[in-house]
DOPADREN-495746 format. One record per atom (N, C-alpha, C): x, y, z; residue in one letter. Coordinates in steps of 0.1 Angstrom, whole numbers, padded with zeros to 4 digits, always signed. Layout:
! DOPADREN-495746
XYZA;...
END
This chain:
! DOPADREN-495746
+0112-0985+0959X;+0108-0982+0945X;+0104-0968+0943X;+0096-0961+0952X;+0095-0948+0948X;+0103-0938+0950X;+0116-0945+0961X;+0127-0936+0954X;+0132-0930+0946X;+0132-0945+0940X;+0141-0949+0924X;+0137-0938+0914X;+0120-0944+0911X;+0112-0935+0906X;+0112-0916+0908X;+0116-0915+0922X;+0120-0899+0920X;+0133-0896+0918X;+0141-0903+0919X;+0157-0902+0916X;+0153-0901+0897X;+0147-0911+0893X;+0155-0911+0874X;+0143-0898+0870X;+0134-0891+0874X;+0122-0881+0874X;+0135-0870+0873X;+0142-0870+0885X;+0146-0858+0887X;+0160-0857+0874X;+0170-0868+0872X;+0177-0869+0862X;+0174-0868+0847X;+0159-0874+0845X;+0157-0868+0832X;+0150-0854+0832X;+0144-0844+0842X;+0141-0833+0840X;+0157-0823+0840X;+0163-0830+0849X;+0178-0821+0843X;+0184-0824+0830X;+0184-0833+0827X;+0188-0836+0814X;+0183-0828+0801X;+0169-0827+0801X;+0163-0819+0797X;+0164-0798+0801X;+0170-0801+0810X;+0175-0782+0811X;+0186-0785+0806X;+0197-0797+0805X;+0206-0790+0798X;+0204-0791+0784X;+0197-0795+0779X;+0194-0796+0762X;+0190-0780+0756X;+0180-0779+0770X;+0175-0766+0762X;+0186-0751+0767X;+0192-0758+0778X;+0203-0746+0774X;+0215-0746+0765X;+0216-0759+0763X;+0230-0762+0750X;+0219-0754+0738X;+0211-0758+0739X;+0206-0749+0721X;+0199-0736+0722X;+0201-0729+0732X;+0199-0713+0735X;+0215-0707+0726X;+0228-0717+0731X;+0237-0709+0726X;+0238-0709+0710X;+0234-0717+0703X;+0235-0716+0685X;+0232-0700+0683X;+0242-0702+0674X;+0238-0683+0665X;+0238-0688+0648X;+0230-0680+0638X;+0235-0685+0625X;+0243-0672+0619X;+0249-0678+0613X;+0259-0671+0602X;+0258-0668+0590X;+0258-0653+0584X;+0254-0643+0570X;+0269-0641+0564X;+0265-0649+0552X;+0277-0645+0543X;+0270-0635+0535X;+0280-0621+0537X;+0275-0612+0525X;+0284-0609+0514X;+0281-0604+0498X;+0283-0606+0490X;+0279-0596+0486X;+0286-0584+0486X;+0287-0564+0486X;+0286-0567+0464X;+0277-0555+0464X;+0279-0554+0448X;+0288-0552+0441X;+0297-0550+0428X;+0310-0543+0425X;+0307-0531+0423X;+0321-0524+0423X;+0318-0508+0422X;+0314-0507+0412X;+0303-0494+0404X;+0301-0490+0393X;+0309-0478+0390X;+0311-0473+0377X;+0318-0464+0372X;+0306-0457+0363X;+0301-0441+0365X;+0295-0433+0355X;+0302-0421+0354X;+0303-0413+0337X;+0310-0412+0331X;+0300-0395+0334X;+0308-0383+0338X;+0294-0371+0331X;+0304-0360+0327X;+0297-0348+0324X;+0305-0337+0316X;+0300-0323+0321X;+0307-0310+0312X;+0305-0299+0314X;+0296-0294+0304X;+0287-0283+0308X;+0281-0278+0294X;+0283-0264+0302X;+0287-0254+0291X;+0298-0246+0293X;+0290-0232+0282X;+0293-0221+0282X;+0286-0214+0274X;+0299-0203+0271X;+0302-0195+0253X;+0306-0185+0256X;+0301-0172+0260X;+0311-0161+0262X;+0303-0148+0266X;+0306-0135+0252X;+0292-0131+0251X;+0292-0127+0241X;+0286-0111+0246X;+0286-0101+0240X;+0286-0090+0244X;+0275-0083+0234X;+0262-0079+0236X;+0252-0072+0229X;+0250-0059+0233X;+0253-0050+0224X;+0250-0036+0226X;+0234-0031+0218X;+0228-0024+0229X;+0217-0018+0225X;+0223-0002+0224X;+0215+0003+0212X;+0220+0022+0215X;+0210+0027+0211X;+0208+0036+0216X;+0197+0051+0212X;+0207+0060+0202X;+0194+0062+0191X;+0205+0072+0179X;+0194+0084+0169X;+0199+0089+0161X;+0189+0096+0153X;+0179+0105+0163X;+0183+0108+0173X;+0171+0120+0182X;+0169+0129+0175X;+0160+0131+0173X;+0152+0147+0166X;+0139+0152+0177X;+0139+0163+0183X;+0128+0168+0183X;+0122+0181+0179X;+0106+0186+0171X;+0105+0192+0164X;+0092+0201+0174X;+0097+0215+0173X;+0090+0227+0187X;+0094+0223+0195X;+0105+0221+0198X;+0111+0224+0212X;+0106+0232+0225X;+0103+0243+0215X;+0095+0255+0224X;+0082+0256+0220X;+0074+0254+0233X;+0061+0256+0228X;+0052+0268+0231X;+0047+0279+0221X;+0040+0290+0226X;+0025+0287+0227X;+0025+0294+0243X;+0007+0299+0240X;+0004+0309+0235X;+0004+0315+0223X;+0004+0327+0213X;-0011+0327+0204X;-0008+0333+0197X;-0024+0337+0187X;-0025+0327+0178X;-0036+0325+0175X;-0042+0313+0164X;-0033+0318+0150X;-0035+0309+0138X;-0033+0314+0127X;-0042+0323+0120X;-0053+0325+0120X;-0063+0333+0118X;-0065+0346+0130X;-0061+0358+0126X;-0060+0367+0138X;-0068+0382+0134X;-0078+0378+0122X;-0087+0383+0116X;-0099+0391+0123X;-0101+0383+0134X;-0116+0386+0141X;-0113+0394+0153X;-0103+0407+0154X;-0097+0412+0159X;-0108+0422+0167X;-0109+0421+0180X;-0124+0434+0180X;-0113+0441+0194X;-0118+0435+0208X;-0111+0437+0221X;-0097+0434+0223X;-0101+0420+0219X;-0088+0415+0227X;-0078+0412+0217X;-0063+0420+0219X;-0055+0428+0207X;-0042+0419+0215X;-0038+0409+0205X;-0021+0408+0211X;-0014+0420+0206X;+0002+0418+0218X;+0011+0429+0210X;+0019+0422+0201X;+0029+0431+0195X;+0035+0423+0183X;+0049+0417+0186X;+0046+0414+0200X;+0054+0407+0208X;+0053+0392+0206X;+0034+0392+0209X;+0030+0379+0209X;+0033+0369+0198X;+0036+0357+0197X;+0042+0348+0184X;+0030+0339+0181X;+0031+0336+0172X;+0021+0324+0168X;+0023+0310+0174X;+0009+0306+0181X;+0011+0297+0190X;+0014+0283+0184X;+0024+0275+0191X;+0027+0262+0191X;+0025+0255+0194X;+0018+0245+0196X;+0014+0237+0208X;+0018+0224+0206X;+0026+0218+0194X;+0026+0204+0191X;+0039+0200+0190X;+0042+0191+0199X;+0059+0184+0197X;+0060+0173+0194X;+0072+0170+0185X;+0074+0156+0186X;+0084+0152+0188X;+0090+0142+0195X;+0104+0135+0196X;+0106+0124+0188X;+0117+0124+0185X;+0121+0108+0178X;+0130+0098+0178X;+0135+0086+0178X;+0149+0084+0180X;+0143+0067+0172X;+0160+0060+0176X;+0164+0053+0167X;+0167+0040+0180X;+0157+0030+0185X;+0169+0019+0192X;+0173+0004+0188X;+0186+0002+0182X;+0195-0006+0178X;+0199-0017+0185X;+0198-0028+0184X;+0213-0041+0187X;+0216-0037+0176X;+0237-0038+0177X;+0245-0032+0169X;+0248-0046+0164X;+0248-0056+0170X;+0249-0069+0165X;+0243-0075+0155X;+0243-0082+0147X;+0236-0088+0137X;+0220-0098+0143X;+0226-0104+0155X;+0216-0108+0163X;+0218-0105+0179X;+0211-0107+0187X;+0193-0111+0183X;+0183-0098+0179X;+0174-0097+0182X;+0160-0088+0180X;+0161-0081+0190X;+0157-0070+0190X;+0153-0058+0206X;+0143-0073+0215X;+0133-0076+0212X;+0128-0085+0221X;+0132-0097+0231X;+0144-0099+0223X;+0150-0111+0229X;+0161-0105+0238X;+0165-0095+0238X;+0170-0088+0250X;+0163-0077+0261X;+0153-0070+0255X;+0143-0065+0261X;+0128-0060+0261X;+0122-0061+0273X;+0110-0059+0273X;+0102-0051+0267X;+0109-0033+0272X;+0101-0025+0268X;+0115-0015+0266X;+0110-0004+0261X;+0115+0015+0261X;+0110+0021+0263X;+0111+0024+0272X;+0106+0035+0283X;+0105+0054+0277X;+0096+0059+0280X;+0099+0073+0279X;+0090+0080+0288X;+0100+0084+0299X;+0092+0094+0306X;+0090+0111+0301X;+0074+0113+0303X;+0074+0127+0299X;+0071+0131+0314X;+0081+0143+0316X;+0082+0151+0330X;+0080+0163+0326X;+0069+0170+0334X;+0062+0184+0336X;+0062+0189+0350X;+0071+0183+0360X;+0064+0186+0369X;+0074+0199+0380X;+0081+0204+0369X;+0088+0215+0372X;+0078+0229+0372X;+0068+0228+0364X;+0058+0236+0361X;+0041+0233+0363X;+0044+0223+0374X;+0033+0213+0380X;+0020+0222+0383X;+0024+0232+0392X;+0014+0243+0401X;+0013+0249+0393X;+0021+0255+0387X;+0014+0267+0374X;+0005+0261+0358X;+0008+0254+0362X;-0001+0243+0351X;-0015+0238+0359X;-0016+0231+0367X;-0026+0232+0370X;-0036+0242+0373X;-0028+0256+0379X;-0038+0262+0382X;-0041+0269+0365X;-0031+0269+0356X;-0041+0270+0347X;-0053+0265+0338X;-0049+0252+0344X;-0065+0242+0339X;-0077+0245+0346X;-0071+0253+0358X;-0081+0252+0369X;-0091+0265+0365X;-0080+0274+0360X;-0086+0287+0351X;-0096+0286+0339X;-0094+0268+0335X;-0102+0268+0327X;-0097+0277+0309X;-0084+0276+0312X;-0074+0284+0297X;-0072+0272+0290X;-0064+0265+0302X;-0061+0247+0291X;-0061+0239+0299X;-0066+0227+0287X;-0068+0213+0288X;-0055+0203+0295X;-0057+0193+0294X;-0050+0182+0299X;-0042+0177+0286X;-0030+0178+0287X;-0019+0175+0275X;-0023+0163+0273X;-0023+0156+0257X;-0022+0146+0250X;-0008+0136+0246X;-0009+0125+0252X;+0001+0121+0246X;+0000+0108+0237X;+0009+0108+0230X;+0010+0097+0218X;+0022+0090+0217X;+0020+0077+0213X;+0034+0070+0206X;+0034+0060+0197X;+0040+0061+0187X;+0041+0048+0176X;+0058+0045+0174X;+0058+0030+0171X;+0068+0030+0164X;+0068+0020+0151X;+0080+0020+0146X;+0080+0013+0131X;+0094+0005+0130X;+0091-0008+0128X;+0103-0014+0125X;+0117-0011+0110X;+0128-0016+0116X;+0135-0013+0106X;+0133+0001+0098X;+0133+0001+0087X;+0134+0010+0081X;+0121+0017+0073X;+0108+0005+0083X;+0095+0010+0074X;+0091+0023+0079X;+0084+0033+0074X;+0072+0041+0077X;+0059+0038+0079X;+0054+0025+0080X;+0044+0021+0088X;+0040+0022+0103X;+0038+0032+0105X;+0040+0034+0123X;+0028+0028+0129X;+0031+0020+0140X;+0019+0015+0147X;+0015+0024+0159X;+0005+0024+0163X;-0001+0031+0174X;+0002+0028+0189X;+0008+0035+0201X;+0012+0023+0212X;-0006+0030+0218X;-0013+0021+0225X;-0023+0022+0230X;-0026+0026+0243X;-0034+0031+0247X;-0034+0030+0265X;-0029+0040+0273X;-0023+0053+0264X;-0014+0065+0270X;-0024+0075+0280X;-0021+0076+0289X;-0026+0087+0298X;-0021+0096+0305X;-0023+0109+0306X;-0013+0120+0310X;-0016+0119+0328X;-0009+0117+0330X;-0009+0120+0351X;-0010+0131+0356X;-0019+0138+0360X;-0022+0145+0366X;-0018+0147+0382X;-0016+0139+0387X;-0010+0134+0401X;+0005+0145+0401X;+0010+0142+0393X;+0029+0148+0395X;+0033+0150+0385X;+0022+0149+0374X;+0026+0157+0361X;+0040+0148+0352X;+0040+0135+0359X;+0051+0127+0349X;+0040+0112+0344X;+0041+0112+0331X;+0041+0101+0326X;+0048+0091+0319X;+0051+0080+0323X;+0059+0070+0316X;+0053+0064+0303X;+0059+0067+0292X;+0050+0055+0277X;+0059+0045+0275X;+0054+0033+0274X;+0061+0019+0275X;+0057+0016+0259X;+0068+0015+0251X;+0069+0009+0241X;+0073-0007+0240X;+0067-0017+0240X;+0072-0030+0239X;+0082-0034+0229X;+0092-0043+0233X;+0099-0038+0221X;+0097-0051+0214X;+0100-0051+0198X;+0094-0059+0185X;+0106-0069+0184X;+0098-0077+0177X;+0110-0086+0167X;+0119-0079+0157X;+0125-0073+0161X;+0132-0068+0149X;+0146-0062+0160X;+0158-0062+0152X;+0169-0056+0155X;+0175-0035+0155X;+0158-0030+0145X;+0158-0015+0150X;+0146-0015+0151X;+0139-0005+0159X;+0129+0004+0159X;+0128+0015+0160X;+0122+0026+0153X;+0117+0036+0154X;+0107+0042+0161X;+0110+0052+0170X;+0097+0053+0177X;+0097+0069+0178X;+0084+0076+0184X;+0081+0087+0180X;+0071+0088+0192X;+0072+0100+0198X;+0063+0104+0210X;+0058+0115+0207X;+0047+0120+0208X;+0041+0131+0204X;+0035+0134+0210X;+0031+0150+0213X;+0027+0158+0230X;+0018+0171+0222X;+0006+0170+0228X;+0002+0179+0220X;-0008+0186+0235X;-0009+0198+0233X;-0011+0211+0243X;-0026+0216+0239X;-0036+0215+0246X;-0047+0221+0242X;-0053+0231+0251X;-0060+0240+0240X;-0068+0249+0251X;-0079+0244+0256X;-0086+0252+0266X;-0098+0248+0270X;-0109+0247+0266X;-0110+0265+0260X;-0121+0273+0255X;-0128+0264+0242X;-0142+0263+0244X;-0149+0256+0231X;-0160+0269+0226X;-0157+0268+0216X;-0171+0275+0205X;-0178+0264+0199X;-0190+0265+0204X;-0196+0258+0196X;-0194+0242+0192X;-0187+0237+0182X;-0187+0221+0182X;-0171+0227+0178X;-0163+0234+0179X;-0150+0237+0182X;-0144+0233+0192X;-0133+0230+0194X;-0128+0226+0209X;-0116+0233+0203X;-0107+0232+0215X;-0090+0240+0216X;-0091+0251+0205X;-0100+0260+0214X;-0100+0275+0206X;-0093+0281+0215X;-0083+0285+0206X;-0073+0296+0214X;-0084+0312+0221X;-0078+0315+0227X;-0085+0324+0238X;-0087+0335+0231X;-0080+0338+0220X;-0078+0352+0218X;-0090+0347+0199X;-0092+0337+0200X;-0110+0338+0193X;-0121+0337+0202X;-0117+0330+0214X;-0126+0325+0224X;-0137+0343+0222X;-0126+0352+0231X;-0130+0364+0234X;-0130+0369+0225X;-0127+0371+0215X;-0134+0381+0205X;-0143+0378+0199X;-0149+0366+0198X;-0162+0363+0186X;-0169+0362+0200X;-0169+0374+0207X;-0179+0379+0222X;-0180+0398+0222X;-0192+0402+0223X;-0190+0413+0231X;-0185+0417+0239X;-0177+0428+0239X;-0171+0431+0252X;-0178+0434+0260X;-0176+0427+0273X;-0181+0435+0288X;-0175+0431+0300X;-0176+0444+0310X;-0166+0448+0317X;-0162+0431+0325X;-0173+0422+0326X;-0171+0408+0333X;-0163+0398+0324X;-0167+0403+0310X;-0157+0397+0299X;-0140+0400+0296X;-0140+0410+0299X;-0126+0415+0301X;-0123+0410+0315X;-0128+0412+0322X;-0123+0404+0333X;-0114+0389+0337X;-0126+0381+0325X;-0123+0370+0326X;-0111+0368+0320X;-0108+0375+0312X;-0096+0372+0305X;-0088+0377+0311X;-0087+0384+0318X;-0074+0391+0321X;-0073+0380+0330X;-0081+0373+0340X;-0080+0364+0348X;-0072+0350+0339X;-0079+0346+0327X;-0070+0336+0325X;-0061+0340+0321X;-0054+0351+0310X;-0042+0351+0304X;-0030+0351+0318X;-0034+0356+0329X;-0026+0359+0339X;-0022+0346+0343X;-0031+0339+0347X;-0027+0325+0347X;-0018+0315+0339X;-0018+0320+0325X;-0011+0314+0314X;-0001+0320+0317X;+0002+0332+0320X;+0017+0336+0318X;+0025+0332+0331X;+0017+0327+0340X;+0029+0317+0351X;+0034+0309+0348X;+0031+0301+0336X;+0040+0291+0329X;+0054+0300+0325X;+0053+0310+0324X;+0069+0314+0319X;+0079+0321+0328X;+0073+0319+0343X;+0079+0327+0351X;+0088+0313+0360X;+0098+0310+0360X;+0108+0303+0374X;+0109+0290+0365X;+0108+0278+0368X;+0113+0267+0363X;+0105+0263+0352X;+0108+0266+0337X;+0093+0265+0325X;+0098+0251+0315X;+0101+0242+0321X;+0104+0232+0316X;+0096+0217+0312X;+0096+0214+0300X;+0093+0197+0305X;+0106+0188+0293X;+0104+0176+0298X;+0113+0171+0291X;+0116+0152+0292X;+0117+0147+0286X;+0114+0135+0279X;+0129+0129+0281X;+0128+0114+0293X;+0136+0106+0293X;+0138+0092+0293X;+0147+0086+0283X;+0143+0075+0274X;+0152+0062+0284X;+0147+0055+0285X;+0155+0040+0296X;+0152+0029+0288X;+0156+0021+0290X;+0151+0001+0289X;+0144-0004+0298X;+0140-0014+0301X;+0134-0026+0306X;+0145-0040+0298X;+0149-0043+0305X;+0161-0059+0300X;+0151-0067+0301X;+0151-0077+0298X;+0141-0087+0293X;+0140-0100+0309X;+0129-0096+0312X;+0130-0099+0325X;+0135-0090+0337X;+0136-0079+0333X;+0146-0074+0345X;+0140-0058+0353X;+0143-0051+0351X;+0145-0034+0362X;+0149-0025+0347X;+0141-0016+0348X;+0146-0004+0339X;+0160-0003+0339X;+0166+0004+0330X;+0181+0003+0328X;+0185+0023+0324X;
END
């Protein structure tokens, strides 16, 4: 009997491995069901080319040449005697011009930023300073306005300062809503000498509303000498006009 008993023990524990290895082999099976294609529809957006001209026009400028010469009043005549060589001094210039889109549209603004104008002295850099340094003249002024269209209402550009460093200054005109502007640079030359609550007294009142003496004479001969190295080798300055594109590098 306990054969028996281990004989049907051992037949149903086999029985049982093969159960569980017939159901190791099952696998299940995925039906898939892919989306249909879609179809979207898109386009071009496309631009024409169109061509805007900006121009510079109408330049005038007025004393070209500027003298360091005798006041208009040459009355108080004692020592110090120009010859009749000497011209009556000039000291004030102005430039002017005209910049245009030739197109009906757009505005200077919507194509560019600014208009540039450099003032360049620096051909006469050393002889200019050492005449400041002489104490004959001041540090040059500069100015700019401009006026739209066709007004004479000139506006003031603000913030201008003359550079002493290399003797070139850039004035940045911003440019307007409008399709012309007018603009106007203006350079004005001073002396150093002050009388009293006077300033830019030309030299030749400076020293005569003085007694002569021999350290007085001196002095002058010391500045005029100075002044007249401005007319000796490169005696130039001169004014150059560019863009700024809107967004972009001088032009």
């Amino acid at each position: 009997m306990k054969k028996m008993k281990f004989s049907l023990g051992m037949k149903i524990a086999s029985l049982l491995s093969c159960v569980a290895l017939v159901s190791m082999g099952f696998a299940s099976w995925w039906i898939v069901q892919t989306p249909n294609e879609q179809f979207k529809e898109g386009d071009f957006t496309v631009y024409t080319v169109e061509e805007k001209h900006v121009t510079f026009s109408d330049f005038a400028i007025t004393n070209s040449a500027i003298v360091f010469g005798t006041p208009s009043d040459t009355t108080i005549t004692k020592w110090l005697i120009p010859s009749n060589t000497v011209q009556p001094q000039v000291l004030q210039t102005e430039l002017s011009f005209t910049t245009t889109v030739t197109e009906t549209t757009p505005n200077l603004d919507v194509l560019l930023d600014s208009i540039n104008i450099e003032f360049d002295m620096s051909s006469i850099m050393a002889n200019f300073a050492a005449a400041i340094t002489e104490g004959v003249l001041g540090t040059p002024v500069l100015t700019a306005s401009y006026a739209l269209g066709n007004s004479t209402d000139y506006t003031d550009v603000t913030g201008i300062t003359f550079d002493t460093t290399d003797y070139k200054t850039v004035i940045t005109v911003p440019a307007q809503a409008n399709a012309t502007m007018k603009i106007k640079v203006g350079l004005q030359f001073v002396w150093a000498y002050t009388d009293g609550e006077n300033t830019n007294v030309n030299p030749y009142t400076y020293y005569n509303s003085q007694t002569y003496t021999t350290d007085l004479a001196s002095a002058a001969a010391t500045d005029l000498t100075a002044l007249s190295k401005l007319g000796t080798g490169a005696k130039e300055f001169k004014f150059t006009i560019s863009t700024t594109v809107k967004g972009g590098s001088a032009t």
